[in-house]
C-alpha positions in Angstrom: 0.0 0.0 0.0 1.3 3.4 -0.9 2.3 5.7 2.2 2.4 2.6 4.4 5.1 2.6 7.3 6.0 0.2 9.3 6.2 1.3 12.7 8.5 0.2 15.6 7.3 -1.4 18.7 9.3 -1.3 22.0 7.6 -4.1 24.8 8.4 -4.1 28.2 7.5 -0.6 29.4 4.0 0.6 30.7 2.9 1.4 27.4 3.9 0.3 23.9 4.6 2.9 21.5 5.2 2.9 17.8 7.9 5.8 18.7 4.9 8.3 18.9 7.4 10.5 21.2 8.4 13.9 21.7 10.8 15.2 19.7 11.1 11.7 18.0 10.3 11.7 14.2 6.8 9.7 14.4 6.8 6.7 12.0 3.4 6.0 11.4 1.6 7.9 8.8 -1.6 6.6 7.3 -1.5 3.5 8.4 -3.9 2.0 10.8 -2.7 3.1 14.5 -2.5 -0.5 16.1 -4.5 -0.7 19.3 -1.6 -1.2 21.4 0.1 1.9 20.4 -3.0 3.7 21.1 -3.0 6.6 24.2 -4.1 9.8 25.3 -7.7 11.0 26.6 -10.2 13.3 25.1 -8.4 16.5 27.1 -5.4 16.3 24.7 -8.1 17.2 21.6 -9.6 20.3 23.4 -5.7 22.1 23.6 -4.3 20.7 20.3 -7.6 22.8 19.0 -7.8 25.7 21.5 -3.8 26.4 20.9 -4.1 25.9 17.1 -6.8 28.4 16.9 -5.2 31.3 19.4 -3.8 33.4 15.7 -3.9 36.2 14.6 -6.1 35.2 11.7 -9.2 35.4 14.0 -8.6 38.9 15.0 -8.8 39.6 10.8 -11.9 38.0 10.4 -13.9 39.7 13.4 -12.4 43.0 11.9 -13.6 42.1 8.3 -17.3 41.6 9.9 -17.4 45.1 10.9 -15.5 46.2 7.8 -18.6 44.9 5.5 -20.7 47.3 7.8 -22.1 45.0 10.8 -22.2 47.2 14.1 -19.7 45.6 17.1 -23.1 43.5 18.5 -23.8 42.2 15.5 -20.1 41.1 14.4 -20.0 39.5 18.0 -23.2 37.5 17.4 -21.4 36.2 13.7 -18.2 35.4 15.6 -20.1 33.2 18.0 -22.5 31.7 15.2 -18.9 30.7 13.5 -17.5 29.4 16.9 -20.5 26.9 16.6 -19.3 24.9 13.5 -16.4 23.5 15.2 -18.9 21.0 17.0 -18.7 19.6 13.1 -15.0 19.7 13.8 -15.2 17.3 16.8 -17.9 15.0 15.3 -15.2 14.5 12.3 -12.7 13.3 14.6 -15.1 10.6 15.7 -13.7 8.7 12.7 -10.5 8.8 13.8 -10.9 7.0 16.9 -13.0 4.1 15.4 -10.4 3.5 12.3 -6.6 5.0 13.7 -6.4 6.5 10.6 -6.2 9.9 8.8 -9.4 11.7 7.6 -8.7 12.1 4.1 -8.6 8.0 4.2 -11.5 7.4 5.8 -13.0 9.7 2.9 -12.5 7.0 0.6 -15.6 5.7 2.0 -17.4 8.3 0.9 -16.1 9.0 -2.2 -14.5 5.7 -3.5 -10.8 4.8 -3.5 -9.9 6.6 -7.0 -13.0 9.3 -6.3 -11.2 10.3 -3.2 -8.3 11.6 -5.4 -9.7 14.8 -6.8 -11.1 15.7 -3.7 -7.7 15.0 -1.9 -5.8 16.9 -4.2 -8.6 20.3 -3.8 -8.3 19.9 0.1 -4.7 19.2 0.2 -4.1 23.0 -2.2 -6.3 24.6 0.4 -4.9 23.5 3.4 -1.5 24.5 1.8 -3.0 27.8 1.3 -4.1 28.3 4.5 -0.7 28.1 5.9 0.4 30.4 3.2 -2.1 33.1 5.3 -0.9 31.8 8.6 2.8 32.3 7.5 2.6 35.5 5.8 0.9 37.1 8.9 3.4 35.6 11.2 6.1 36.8 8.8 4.9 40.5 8.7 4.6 40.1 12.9 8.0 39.5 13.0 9.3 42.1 10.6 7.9 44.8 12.6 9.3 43.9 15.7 12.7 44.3 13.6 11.8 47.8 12.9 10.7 48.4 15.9 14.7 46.9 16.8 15.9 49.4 14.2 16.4 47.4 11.2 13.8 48.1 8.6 14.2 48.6 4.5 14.6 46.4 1.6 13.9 43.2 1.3 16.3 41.7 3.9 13.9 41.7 7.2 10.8 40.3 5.7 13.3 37.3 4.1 14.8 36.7 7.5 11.0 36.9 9.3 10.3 34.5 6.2 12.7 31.7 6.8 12.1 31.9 10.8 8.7 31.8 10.4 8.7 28.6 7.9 11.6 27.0 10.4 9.3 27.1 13.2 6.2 25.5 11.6 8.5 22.8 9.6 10.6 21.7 12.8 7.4 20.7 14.9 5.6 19.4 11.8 8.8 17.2 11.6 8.9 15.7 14.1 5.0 14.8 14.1 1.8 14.2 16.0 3.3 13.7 19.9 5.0 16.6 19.3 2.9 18.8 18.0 0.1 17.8 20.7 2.8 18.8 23.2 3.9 21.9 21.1 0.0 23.4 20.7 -0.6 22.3 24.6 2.9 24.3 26.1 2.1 27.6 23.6 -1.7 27.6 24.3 -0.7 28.3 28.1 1.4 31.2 27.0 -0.5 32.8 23.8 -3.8 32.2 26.1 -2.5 34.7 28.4 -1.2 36.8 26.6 -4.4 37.0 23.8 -6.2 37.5 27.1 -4.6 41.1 27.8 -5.1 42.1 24.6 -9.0 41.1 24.6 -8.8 43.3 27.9 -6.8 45.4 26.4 -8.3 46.4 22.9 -12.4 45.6 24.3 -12.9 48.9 26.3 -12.6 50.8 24.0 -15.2 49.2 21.5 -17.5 51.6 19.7 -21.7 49.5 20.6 -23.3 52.0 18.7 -25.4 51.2 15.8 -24.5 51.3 12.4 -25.2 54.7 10.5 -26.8 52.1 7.9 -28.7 48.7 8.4 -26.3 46.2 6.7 -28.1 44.3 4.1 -27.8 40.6 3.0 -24.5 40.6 1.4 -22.8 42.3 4.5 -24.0 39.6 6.3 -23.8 36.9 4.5 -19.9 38.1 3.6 -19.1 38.2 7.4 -20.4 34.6 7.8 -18.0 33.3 4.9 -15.4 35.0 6.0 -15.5 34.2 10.0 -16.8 30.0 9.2 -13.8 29.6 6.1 -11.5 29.0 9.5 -13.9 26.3 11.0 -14.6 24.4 7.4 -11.0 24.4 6.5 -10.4 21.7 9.3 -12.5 19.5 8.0 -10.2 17.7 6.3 -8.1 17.0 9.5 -10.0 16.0 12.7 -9.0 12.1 12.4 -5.3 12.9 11.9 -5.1 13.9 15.9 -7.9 11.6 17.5 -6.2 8.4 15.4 -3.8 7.6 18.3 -6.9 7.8 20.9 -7.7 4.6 22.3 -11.0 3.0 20.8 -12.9 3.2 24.8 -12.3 6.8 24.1 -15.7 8.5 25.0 -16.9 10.0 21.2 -19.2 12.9 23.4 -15.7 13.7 25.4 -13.9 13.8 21.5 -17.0 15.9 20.5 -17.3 18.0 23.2 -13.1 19.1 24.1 -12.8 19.8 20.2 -15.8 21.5 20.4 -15.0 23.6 23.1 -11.3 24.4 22.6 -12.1 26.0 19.1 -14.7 27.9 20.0 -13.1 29.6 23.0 -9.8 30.7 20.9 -12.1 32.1 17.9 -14.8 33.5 19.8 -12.2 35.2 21.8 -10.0 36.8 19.4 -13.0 37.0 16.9 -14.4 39.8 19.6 -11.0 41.3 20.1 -11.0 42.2 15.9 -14.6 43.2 16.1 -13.5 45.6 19.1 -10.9 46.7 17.2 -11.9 47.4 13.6 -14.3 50.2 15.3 -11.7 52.0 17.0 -8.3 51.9 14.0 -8.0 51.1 10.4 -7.7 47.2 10.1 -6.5 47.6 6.7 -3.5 46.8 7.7 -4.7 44.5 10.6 -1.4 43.9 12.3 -0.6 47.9 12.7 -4.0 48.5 13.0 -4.5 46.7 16.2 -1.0 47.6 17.1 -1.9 51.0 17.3 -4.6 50.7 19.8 -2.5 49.0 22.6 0.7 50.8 24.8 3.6 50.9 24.2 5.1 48.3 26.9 2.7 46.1 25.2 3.3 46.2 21.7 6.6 43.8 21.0 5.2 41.3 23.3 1.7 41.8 20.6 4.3 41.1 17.8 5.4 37.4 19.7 1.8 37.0 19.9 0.8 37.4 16.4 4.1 35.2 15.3 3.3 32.2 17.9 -0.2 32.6 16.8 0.4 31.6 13.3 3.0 29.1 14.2 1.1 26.6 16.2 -2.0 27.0 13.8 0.5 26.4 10.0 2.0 23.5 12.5 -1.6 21.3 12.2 -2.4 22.4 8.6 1.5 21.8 7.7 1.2 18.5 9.3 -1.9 17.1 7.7 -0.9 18.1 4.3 1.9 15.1 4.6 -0.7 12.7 5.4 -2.3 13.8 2.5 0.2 13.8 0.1 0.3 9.9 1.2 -3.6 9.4 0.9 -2.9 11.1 -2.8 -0.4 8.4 -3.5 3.0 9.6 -3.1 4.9 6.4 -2.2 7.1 8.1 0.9 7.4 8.2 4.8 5.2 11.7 6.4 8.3 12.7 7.6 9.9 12.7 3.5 6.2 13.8 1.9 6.0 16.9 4.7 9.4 18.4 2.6 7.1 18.7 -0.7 4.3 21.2 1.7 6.7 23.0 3.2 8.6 23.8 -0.1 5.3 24.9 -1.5 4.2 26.7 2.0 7.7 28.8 0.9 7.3 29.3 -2.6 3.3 30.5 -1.8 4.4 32.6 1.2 7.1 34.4 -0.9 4.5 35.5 -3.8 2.4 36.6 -1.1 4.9 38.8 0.4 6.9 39.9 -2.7 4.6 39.9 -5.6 0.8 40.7 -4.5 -1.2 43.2 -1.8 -1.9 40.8 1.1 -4.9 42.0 2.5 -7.0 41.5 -0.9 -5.0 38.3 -1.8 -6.2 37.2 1.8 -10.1 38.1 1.8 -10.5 36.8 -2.2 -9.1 33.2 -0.7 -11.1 33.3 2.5 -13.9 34.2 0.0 -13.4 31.0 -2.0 -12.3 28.7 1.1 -16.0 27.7 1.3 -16.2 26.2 -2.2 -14.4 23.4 -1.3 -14.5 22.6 2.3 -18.8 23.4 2.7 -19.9 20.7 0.0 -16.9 18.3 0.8 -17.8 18.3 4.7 -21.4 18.1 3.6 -20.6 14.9 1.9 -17.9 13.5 4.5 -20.4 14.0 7.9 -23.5 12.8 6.4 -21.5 9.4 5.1 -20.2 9.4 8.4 -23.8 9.8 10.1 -25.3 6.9 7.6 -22.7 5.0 8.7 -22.6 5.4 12.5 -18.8 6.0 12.1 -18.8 2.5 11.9 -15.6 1.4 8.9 -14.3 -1.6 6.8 -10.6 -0.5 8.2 -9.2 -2.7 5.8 -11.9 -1.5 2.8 -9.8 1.8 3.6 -6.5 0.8 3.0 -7.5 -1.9 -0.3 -5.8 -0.3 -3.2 -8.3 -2.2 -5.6 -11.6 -4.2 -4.4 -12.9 -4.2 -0.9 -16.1 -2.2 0.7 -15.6 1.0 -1.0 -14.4 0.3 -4.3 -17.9 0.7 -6.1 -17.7 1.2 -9.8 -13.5 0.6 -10.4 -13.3 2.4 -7.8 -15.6 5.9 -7.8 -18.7 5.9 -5.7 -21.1 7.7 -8.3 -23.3 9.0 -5.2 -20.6 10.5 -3.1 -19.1 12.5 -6.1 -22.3 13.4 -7.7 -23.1 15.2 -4.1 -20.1 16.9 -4.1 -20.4 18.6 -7.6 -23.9 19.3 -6.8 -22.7 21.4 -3.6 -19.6 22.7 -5.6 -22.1 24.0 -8.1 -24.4 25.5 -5.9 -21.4 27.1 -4.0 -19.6 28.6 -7.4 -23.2 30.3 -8.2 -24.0 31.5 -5.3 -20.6 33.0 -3.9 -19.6 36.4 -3.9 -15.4 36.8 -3.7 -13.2 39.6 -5.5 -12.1 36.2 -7.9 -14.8 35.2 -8.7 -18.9 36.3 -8.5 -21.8 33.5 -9.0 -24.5 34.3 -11.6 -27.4 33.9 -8.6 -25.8 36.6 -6.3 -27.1 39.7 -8.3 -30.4 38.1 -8.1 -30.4 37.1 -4.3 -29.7 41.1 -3.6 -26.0 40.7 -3.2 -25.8 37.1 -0.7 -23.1 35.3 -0.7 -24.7 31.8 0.1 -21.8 29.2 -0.6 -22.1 27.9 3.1 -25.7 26.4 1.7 -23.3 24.0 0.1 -22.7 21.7 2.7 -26.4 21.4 3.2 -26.7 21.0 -0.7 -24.0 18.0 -1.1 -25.2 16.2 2.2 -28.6 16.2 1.7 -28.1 14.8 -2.4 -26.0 12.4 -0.8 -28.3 11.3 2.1 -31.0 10.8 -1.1 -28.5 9.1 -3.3 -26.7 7.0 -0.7 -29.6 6.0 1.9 -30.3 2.2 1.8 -27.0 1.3 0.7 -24.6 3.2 2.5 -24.8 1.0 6.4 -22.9 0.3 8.8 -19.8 -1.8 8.7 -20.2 -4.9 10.3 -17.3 -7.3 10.9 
């Protein structure tokens, strides 16, 4: 099987590990986790997701809310609304716990083993792009703190802030999933206090008055795009940290620490951007909220915004290696994780050198939705129909099996998803691209409908057939 890795067991200690260590280069990658390497409880899911989402990135999309012309209230109640869909998040890593496997394998069950492909590939440029956005703002956190050191001009200090930035992400992405859970946990305790001053910091001075303007349906529906593109872009992911939890493992206690850990961090920082974007111009988000807070204050902001992108490009990084392997290429995580971070670079340098950041960043936000919305549609109501219950080795059969269907391609999962990818490219509303239906629907940007599109095609197209496995 391509991407498979054997792992090593040691016996004789307390528990037996397949080198899934700190600081160790993990050797399993999308290969069923054995259940005697399994370990960990449900708490280790609520930081890996409350320390992934303490960046920067949040703070941008609470400020874009109020940039479309929501009032600070209204903003708020988006940002919470957003904070929400990452219960979706911890129901997808209910799959992980029943298979030890990667989410973007247990896909295949959806989509078929060769239908899962295209899919794989469209998540996998996404996720990369995402930790483009992560990277860049960390980058341009770091290059200000140099000015603010005295060195500033040419192209020298963003390069530097580049390659530190990009060292960071790759080293802990390296060395894989024990240490990035250990990584997220340690930098959630210091980025949640220090986010924590700044929400006290920047929330005082909030402007709660209404806007001069009702904002219509496309300021609305914008600010929902824009605030649930960071929820729906995990999709993809959940299974590739709850795939070492033992099987006992409580699925409400998965559900319920992802849940909660995402929705603090975003919620939180969500507020703080809101706050901000109606006291400074958040055109320039990282100044802009710089601005706003003393002096004493600001380089320890800067560390802030840099660890903030760090520990959230770490998971995104480190998913993309696992699914380079579910795409086929035939090396270890630890070799296939050099082809993401190479691209990570080459995007994150365009970004920086060749292209205005803030619009480059809203026009992919805008899009993120056309992917993840119909594909997670698909990918939870499978999972639903199925009671999360897999053919483990249907998953891993490169031909044959429980989810090979017609050679392969399962006509129902992929006719759902190109049902809500249609639905999605009409209806959305981005500076790349605008839908035919928007004009008509008085501006709303409805690609979130997607999911609801692709899942409830596939519930009609799939019901009878799609069951249970039972061994």
């Amino acid at each position: 099987m391509l991407g498979h890795e054997t792992a090593a067991v040691t016996t004789g200690t307390a528990r037996t590990t397949g080198r899934d260590e700190v600081f160790q280069v993990e050797e399993h990658g999308i290969d069923p986790i054995p259940d005697a390497e399994r370990h960990g409880s449900a708490k280790d899911v609520f930081w890996l997701w409350f320390g992934s989402n303490l960046t920067f990135t949040y703070v941008i999309n609470g400020a874009l809310a109020v940039a479309f012309g929501l009032s600070f209230w209204q903003a708020t109640a988006v940002v919470v609304i957003g904070g929400l869909a990452f219960l979706a998040i911890g129901a997808a890593g209910l799959s992980g716990v029943r298979t030890g496997t990667a989410t973007l394998v247990v896909s295949r069950a959806a989509f078929g083993r060769r239908g899962n492909w295209p899919a794989g590939l469209l998540n996998w440029i996404v996720s990369i792009g995402y930790t483009v956005v992560n990277t860049v703002v960390g980058t341009l956190a770091l290059e200000a703190f140099l000015a603010d050191l005295g060195w500033s001009g040419g192209h020298a200090p963003r390069a530097l802030s580049l390659a530190v930035t990009l060292a960071l992400t790759f080293a802990v992405a390296l060395w894989g999933h024990a240490t990035v859970q250990f990584a997220e946990r340690w930098m959630a305790y210091v980025l949640a206090v220090g986010f924590a001053a700044l929400v006290v910091l920047v929330l005082p001075g909030a402007d709660t008055s209404a806007p001069a303007a009702a904002p219509g349906a496309q300021a609305w529906s914008l600010a929902f795009v824009v605030v649930l593109a960071g929820p729906f872009s995990y999709l993809p992911m959940p299974a590739d940290y709850t795939r070492y939890l033992p099987r006992a493992t409580s699925l409400r206690a998965v559900t319920r620490s992802a849940a909660l850990g995402g929705f603090l961090s975003s919620v939180a920082l969500g507020v703080a951007g809101a706050a901000a974007a109606t006291q400074a111009d958040m055109t320039d988000a990282v100044a802009g909220a710089e601005g706003l807070l003393p002096g004493w204050f600001q380089p320890l902001f800067l560390a802030l915004v840099l660890g903030g992108s760090v520990t959230n490009s770490i998971i995104t990084l480190y998913s993309s290696s696992l699914n380079l392997q579910v795409l086929g290429i035939p090396w270890s995580r630890a070799r296939a994780i050099v082809i993401s971070a190479a691209v990570t670079a080459a995007g994150s340098l365009g970004a920086l050198f060749l292209t205005d950041f803030t619009t480059s960043l809203l026009s992919f936000l805008s899009l993120l939705i056309i992917v993840f919305a119909p594909w997670g549609g698909v990918f939870l109501a499978d999972m639903v129909l199925r009671r999360c219950a897999y053919d483990s080795a249907g998953l891993h059969a490169d031909t044959g099996g429980a989810y090979w269907y017609r050679s392969g391609w399962h006509p129902a999962g992929l006719t759902a998803l190109l049902a809500g990818l249609v639905f999605s490219a009409l209806t959305c509303d981005s500076e790349l691209w605008t839908g035919p239906l928007v004009a008509p629907l008085g501006g709303a940007d409805l690609t979130l409908l997607g999911a609801a599109v692709s899942a409830l095609v596939y519930v009609l197209l799939a019901r009878g057939h799609v069951t249970p496995h039972r061994p």
